[in-house]
C-alpha positions as CSV (number, residue, x, y, z in Angstrom):
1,X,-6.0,-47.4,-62.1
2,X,-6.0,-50.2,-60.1
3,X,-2.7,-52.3,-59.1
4,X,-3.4,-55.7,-57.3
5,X,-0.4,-56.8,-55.6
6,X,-0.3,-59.9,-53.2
7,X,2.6,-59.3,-51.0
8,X,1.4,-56.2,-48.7
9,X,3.5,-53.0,-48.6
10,X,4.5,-52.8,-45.3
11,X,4.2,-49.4,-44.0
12,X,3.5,-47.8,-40.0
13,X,3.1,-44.6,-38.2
14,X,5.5,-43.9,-35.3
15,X,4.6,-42.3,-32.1
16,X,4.1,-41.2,-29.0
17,X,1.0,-41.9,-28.2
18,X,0.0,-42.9,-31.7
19,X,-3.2,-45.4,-31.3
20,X,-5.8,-42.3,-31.6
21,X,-4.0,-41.9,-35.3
22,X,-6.2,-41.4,-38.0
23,X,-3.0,-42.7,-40.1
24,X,-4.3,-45.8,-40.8
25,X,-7.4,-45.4,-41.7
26,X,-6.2,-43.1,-44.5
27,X,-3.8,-45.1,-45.8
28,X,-6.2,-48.0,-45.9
29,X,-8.8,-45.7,-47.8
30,X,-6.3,-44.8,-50.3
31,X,-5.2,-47.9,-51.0
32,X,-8.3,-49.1,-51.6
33,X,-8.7,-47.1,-54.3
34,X,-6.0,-48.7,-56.4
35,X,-6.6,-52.1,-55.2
36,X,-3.5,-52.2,-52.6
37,X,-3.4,-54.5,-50.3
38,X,-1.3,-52.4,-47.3
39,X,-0.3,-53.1,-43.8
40,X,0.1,-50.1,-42.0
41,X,-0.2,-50.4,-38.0
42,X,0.2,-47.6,-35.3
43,X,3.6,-48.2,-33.1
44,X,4.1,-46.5,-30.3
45,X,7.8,-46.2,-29.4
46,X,9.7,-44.0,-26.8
47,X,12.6,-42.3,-28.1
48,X,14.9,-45.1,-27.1
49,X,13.4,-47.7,-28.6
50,X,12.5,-45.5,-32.0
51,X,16.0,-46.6,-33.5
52,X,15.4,-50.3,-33.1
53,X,11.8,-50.7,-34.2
54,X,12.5,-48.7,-37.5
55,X,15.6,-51.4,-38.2
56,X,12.9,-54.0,-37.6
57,X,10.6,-52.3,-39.9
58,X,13.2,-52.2,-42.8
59,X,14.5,-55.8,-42.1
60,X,10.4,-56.8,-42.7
61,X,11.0,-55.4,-46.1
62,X,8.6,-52.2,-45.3
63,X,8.7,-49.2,-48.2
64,X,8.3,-46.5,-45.2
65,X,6.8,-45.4,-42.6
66,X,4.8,-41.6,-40.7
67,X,6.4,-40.5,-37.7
68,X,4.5,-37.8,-35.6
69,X,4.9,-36.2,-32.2
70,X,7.6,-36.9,-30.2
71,X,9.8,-38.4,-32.8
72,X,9.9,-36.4,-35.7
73,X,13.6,-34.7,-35.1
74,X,14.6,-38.3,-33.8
75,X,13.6,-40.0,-37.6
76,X,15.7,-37.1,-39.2
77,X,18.4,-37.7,-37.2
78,X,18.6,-41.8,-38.4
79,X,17.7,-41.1,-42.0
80,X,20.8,-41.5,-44.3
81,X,19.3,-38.5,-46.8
82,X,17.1,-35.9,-46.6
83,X,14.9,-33.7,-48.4
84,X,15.5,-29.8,-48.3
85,X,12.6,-29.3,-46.3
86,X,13.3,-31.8,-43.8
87,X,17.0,-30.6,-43.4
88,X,15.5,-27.0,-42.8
89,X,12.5,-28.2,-40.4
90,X,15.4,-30.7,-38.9
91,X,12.4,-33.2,-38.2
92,X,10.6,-35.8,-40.9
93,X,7.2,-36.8,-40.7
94,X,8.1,-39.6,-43.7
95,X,10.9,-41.9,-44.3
96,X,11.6,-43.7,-47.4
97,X,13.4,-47.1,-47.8
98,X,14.8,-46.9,-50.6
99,X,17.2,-49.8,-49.0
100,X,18.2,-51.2,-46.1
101,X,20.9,-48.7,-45.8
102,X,19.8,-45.7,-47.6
103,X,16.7,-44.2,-45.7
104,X,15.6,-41.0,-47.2
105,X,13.8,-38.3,-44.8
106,X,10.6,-35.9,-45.8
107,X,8.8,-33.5,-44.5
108,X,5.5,-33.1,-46.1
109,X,2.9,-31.4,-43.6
110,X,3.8,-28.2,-45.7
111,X,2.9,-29.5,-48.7
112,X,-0.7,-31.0,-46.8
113,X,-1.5,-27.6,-45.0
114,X,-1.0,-26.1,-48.7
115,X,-2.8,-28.6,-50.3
116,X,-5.8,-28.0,-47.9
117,X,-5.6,-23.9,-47.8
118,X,-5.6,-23.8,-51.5
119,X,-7.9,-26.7,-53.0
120,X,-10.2,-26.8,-50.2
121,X,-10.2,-23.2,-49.3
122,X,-9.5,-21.2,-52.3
123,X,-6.8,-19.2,-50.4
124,X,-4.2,-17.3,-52.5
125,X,-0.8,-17.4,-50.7
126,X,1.2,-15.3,-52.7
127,X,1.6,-11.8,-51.4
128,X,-0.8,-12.6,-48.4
129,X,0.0,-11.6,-44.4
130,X,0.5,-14.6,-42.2
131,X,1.1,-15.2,-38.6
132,X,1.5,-18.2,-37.3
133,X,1.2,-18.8,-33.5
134,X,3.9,-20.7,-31.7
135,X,8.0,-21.3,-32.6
136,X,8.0,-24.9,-32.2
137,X,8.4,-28.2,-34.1
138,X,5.0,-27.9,-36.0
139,X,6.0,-24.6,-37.5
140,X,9.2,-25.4,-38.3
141,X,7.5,-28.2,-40.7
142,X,5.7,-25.8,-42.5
143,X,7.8,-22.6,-42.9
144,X,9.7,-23.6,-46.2
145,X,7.2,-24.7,-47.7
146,X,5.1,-21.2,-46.7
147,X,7.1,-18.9,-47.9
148,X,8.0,-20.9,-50.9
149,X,4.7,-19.6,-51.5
150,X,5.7,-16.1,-52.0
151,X,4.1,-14.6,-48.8
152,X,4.2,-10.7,-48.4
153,X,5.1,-11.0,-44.9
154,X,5.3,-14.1,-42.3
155,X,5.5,-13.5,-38.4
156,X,6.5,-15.9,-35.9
157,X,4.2,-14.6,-32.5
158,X,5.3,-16.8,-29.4
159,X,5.3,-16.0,-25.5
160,X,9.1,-16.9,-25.8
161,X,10.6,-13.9,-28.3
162,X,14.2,-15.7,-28.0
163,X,12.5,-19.0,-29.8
164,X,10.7,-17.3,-32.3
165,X,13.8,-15.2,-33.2
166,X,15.3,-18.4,-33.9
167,X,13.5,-19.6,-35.8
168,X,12.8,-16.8,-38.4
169,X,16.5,-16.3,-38.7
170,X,17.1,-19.9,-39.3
171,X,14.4,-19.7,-42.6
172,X,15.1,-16.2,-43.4
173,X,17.4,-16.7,-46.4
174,X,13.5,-17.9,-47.7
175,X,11.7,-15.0,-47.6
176,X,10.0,-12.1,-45.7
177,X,10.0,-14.0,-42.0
178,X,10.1,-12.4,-39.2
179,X,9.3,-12.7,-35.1
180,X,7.6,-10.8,-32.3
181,X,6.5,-11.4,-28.9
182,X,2.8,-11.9,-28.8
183,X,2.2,-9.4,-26.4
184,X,3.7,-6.5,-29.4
185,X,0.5,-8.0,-31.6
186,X,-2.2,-5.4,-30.3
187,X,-3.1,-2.9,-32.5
188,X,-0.7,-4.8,-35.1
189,X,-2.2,-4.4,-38.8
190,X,-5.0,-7.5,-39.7
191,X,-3.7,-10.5,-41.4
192,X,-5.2,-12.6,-43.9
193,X,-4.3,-16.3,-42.5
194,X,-3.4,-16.7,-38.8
195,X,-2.4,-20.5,-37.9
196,X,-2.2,-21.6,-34.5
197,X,0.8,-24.5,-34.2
198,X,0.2,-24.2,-30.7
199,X,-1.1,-27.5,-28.4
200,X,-2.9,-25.2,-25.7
201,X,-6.0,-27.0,-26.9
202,X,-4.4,-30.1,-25.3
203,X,-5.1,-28.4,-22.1
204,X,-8.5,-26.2,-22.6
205,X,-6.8,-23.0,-23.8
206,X,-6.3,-20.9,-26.6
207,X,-3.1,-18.7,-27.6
208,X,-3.6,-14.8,-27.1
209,X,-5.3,-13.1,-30.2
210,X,-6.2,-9.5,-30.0
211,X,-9.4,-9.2,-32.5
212,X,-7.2,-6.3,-33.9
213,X,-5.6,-9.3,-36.1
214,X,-8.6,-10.1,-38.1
215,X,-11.1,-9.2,-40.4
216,X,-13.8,-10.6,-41.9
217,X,-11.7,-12.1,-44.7
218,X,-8.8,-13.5,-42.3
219,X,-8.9,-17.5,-42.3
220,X,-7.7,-19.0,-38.3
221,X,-5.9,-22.2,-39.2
222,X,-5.8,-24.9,-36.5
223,X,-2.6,-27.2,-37.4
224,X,-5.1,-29.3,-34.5
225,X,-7.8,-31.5,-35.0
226,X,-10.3,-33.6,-33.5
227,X,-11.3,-32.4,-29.5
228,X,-8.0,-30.6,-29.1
229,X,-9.7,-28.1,-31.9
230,X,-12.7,-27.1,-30.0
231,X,-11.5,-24.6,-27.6
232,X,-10.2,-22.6,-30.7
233,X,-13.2,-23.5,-32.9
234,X,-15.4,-22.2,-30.5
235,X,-13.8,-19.0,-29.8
236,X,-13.5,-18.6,-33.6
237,X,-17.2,-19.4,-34.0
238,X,-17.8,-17.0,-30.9
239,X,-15.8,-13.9,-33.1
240,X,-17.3,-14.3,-35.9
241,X,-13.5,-15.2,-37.5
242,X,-13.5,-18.1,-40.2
243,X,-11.9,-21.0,-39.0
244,X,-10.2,-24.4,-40.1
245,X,-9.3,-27.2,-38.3
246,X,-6.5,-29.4,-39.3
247,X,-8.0,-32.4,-40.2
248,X,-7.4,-31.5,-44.1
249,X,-3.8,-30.6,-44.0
250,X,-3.6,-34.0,-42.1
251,X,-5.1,-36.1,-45.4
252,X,-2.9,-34.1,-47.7
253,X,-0.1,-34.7,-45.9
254,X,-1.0,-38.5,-45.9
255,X,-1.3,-38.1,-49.6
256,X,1.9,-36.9,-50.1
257,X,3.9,-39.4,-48.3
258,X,1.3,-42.3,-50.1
259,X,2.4,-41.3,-53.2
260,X,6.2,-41.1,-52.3
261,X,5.7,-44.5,-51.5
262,X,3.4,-45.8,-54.1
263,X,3.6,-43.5,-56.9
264,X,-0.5,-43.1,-57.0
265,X,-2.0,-40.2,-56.0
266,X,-5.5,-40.7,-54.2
267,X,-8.4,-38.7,-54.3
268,X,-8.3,-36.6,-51.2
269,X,-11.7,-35.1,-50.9
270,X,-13.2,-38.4,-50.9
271,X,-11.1,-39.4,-47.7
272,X,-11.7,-36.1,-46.0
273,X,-15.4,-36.2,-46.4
274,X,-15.3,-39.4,-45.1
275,X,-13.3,-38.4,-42.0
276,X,-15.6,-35.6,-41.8
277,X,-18.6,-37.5,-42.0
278,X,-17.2,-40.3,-39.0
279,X,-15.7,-36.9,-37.3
């Protein structure tokens, strides 16, 4: 279907840095195949100056915009609503207009890392083991929408066992969450997904995984893409473990929000395999 429309829909991504975003590009692609004409620039924007720029935004009559990384609790904060998801993960990735005074927060990178584990991966999520590496902001975003998923079991590992306790009791009214140093992970029975929501690839590293955790069916998730993803993709591809990067999850997510937006749902495979392709 396609929907020609003169005026563009404003749109933009938020961030901190933000010009490597692949948000654009996405967007653009999915427009394209309805025949939207969209602006959506890359803004980067310090905390303090976050609140400002998104009033500017709405004045320009924009429909929403992306936030990411450092801003994503700050963009919850403003919004007037917000979705169940976002209230849980206290942090949006999307904000709605709906008008000048009624912003309305969302959270989809759960629905985009399902999106990809399921229709690109064939994974079945109900009754399945899953760690996930890390008790910060990126798991946070995706635990509601996890164990709305009917897991068997989810464990928060982190160096920090205070965080991660947090953080499963704040979801635990959900489902079967629960937390435990990473260190108390040898020996611990194999999963069958392990995501890292970690940024040690920022910096070279990986997080600590005993091979104990794996077998040959267990899927490692990287929530990273791009060159932060290598040190983990080629310790992966080192094991022998299957491994994902998070370039997927990232297009879902971008579908999601495009359609909250827009009301059309893009096809997503196209846009991934071209992202692959330029990757």
């Amino acid at each position: 279907m396609m929907i020609e429309n003169d005026e563009p829909i404003r749109l933009a991504v938020f961030g901190m840095p933000v010009k490597q975003s692949k948000s654009p590009a996405i967007h653009q692609q999915f427009a394209l195949q309805f025949g939207l004409n969209i602006d959506y620039p890359a803004v980067e924007s310090t905390a303090l100056e976050f609140p400002e720029k998104i009033r500017k935004l709405v004045d320009r009559g924009a429909r929403g915009c992306n936030i990411t990384a450092p801003l994503k609790h700050d963009a919850w904060e403003l919004a007037h609503r917000s979705s169940p998801g976002a209230e849980r993960a206290r942090a949006a990735n999307t904000l709605i207009f709906e008008k000048k005074d009624d912003w309305y927060a969302d959270n989809t990178d759960g629905r985009g890392l399902i999106a990809d584990l399921v229709q690109h991966q064939g994974r079945v999520l109900p009754d399945s083991r899953i760690l996930i590496i890390g008790a910060g902001g990126a798991t946070a975003g995706i635990l509601s929408d996890l164990l709305n998923q009917k897991p068997a079991q989810i464990v928060i590992g982190n160096r920090t066992a205070e965080r991660a306790q947090n953080l499963a009791t704040r979801f635990s009214d959900l489902g079967p969450v629960s937390s435990s140093p990473m260190k108390q992970l040898e020996g611990a029975a194999p999963f069958d997904l392990v995501i890292n929501a970690t940024s040690l690839g920022h910096i070279g590293q990986v997080p600590p995984m005993p091979e104990s955790l794996f077998t040959e069916n267990t899927l490692c998730y990287d929530l990273n893409y791009g060159p932060v993803a290598n040190p983990l993709r080629e310790h992966c591809n080192a094991r022998g473990i299957a491994y994902r990067d998070g370039l997927g999850m990232l297009v879902e997510q971008a579908a999601v929000s495009f359609n909250l937006w827009t009301g059309c749902e893009p096809n997503t495979l196209l846009v991934l395999q071209n992202l692959r392709k330029d990757h």
